[in-house]
C-alpha positions as CSV (number, residue, x, y, z in Angstrom):
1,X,3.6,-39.1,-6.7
2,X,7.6,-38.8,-7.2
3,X,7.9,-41.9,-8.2
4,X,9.6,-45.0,-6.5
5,X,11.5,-48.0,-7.5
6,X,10.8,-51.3,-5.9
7,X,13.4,-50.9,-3.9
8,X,12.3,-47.7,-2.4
9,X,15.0,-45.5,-3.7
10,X,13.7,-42.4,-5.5
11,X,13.0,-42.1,-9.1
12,X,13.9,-38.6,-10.6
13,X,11.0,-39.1,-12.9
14,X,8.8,-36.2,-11.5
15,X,11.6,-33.9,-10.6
16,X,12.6,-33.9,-14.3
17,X,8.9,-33.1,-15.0
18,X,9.2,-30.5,-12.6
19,X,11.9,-29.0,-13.5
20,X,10.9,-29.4,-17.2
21,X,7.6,-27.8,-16.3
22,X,9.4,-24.8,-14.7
23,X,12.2,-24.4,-18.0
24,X,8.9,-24.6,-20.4
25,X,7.4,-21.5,-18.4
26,X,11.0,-19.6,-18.4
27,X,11.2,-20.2,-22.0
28,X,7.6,-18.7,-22.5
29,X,9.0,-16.0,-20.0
30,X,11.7,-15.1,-22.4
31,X,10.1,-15.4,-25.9
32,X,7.6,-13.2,-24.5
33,X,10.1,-10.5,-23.5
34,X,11.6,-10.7,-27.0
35,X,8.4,-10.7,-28.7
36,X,8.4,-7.0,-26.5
37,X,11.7,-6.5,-27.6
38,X,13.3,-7.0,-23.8
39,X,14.5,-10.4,-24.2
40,X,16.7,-10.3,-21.2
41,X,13.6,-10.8,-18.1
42,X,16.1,-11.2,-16.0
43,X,16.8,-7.2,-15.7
44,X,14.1,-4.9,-15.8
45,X,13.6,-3.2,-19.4
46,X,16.4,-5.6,-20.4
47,X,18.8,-3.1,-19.1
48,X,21.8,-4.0,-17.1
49,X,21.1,-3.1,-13.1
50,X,23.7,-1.2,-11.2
51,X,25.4,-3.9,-9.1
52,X,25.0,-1.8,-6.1
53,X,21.3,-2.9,-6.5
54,X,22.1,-6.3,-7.5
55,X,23.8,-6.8,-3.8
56,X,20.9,-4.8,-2.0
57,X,18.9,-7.1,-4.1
58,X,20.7,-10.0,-2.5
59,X,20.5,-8.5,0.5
60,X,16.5,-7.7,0.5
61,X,16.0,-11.6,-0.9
62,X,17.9,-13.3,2.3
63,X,15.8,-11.1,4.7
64,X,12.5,-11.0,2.6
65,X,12.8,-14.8,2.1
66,X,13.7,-16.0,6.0
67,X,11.3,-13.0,6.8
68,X,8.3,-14.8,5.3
69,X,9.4,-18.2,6.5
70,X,9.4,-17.0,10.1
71,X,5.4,-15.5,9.3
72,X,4.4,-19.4,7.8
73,X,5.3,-21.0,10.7
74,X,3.7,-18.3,13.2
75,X,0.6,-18.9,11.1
76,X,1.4,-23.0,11.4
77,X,1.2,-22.6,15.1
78,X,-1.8,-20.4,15.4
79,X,-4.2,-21.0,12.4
80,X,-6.0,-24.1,11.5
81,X,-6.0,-23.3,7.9
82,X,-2.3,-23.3,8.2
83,X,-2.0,-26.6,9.9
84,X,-4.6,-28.3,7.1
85,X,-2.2,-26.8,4.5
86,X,0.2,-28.2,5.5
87,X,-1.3,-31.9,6.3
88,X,-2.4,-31.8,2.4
89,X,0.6,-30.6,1.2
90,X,2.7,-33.4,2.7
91,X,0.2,-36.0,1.9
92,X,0.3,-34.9,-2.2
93,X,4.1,-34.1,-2.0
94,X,6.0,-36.6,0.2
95,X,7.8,-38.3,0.4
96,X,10.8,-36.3,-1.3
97,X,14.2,-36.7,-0.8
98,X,16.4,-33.3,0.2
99,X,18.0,-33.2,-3.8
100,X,14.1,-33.4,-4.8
101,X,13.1,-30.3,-2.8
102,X,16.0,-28.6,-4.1
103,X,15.2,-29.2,-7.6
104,X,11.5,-28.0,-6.3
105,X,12.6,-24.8,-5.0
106,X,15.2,-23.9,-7.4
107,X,13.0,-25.0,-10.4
108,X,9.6,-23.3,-9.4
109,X,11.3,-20.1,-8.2
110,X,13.7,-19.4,-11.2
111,X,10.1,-20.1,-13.8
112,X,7.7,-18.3,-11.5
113,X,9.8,-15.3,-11.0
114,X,11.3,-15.3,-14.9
115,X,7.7,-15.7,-15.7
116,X,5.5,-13.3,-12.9
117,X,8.2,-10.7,-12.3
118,X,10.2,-10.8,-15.2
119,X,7.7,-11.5,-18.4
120,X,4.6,-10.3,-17.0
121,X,5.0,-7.2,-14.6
122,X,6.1,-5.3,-16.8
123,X,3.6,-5.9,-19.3
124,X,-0.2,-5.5,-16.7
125,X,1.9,-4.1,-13.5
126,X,2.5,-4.9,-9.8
127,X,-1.0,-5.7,-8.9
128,X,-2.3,-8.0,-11.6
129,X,0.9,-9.9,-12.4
130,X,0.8,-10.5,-8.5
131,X,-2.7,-11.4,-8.6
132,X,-2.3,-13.9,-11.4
133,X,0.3,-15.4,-9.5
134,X,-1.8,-15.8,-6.3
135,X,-4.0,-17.8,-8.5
136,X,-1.6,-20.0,-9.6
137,X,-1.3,-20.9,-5.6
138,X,-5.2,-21.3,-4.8
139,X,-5.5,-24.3,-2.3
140,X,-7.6,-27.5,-3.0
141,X,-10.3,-26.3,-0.7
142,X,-12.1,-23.3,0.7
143,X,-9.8,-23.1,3.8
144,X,-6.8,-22.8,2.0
145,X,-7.7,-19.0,0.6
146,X,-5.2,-17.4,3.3
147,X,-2.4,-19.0,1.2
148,X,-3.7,-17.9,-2.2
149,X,-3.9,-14.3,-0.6
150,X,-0.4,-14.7,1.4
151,X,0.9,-15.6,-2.3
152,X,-0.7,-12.4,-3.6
153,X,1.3,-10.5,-0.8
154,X,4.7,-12.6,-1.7
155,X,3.8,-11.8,-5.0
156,X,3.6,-7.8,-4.6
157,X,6.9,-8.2,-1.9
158,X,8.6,-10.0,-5.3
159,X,7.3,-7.2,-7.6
160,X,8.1,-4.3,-5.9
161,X,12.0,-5.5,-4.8
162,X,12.0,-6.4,-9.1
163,X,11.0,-2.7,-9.7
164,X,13.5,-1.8,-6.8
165,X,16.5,-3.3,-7.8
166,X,15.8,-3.8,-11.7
167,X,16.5,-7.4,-11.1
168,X,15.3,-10.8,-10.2
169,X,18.4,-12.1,-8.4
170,X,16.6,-10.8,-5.0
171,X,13.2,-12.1,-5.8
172,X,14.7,-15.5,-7.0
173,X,16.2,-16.0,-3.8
174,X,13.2,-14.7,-1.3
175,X,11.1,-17.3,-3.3
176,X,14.1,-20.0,-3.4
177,X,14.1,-19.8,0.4
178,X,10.4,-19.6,0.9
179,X,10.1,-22.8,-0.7
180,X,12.9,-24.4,-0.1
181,X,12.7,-24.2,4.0
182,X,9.2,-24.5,4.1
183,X,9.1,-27.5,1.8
184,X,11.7,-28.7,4.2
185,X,9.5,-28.1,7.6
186,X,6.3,-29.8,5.7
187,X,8.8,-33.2,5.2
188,X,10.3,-33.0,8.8
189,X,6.8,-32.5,10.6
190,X,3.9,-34.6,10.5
191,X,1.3,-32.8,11.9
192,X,-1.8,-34.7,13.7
């Protein structure tokens, strides 16, 4: 998948797809917003946030974010579907290299949340914006559904800390974390 050289060292081929994949939906995030005549997603109603809320913002990211991790790997310890997740998820993603699941993280959460949160919610709402992006994580089988509805929960936990604070500094780094650590635990532990 990321692709190798034949010496084994790690092509930044797919990262740059990535991360070119996450920058194309950011872009669409923002000529959306302008098209609404809010071209700044990043604050809600293209307003400047107090920065008061900006740090609480911070604040509720770090906790939501290691908050959610700690829930993934109760479930990875205690659910099957959990434990197949993540089997298929290191057998389609790994290997990766620590700067590739950075890129991963930082790429997916910046275009997800400029894109869910900052483009969308305010156009259908909490509930469908989070419900769209729950579909973007449905699982390659059946089994997989309690992630897609997990996301659907991240998704209103995102939303509502947006609406909160009027910004997606908070959101941006509950999902950064999410990803990040938890793409992290799926390339330290091999599962049997």
């Amino acid at each position: 998948m990321w692709s190798r050289g034949s010496s084994g060292s790690s092509s930044w081929s797919r990262p740059v797809l990535v991360m070119t994949a996450y920058m194309a939906l950011g872009m669409v995030a923002l000529a959306w917003g302008n098209l609404r005549g809010h071209p700044n997603v990043w604050h809600l109603g293209g307003q400047e946030p107090v920065l008061s809320m900006t740090f609480a913002g911070i604040l509720g990211g770090l906790a939501a974010g290691l908050l959610l991790v700690f829930a993934s790997r109760m479930a990875l310890y205690r659910f099957e579907w959990a434990r197949s997740l993540h089997r298929d998820l290191r057998h389609m993603l790994f290997p990766l290299t620590d700067p590739e699941i950075v890129v991963l993280a930082a790429a997916s959460s910046v275009g997800e949340e400029m894109f869910f949160r900052g483009a969308l919610l305010p156009v259908v709402g909490l509930l469908a914006s989070s419900a769209i992006f729950a579909l973007l994580h449905i699982g390659p089988k059946a089994r997989h559904l309690p992630w897609t509805l997990s996301s659907f929960g991240a998704g209103l936990l995102f939303g509502a800390m947006f609406l909160w604070t009027g910004d997606l500094t908070g959101p941006v780094i509950a999902h950064f974390l999410i990803n990040f650590l938890n793409l992290r635990h799926v390339a330290a532990v091999e599962l049997r």
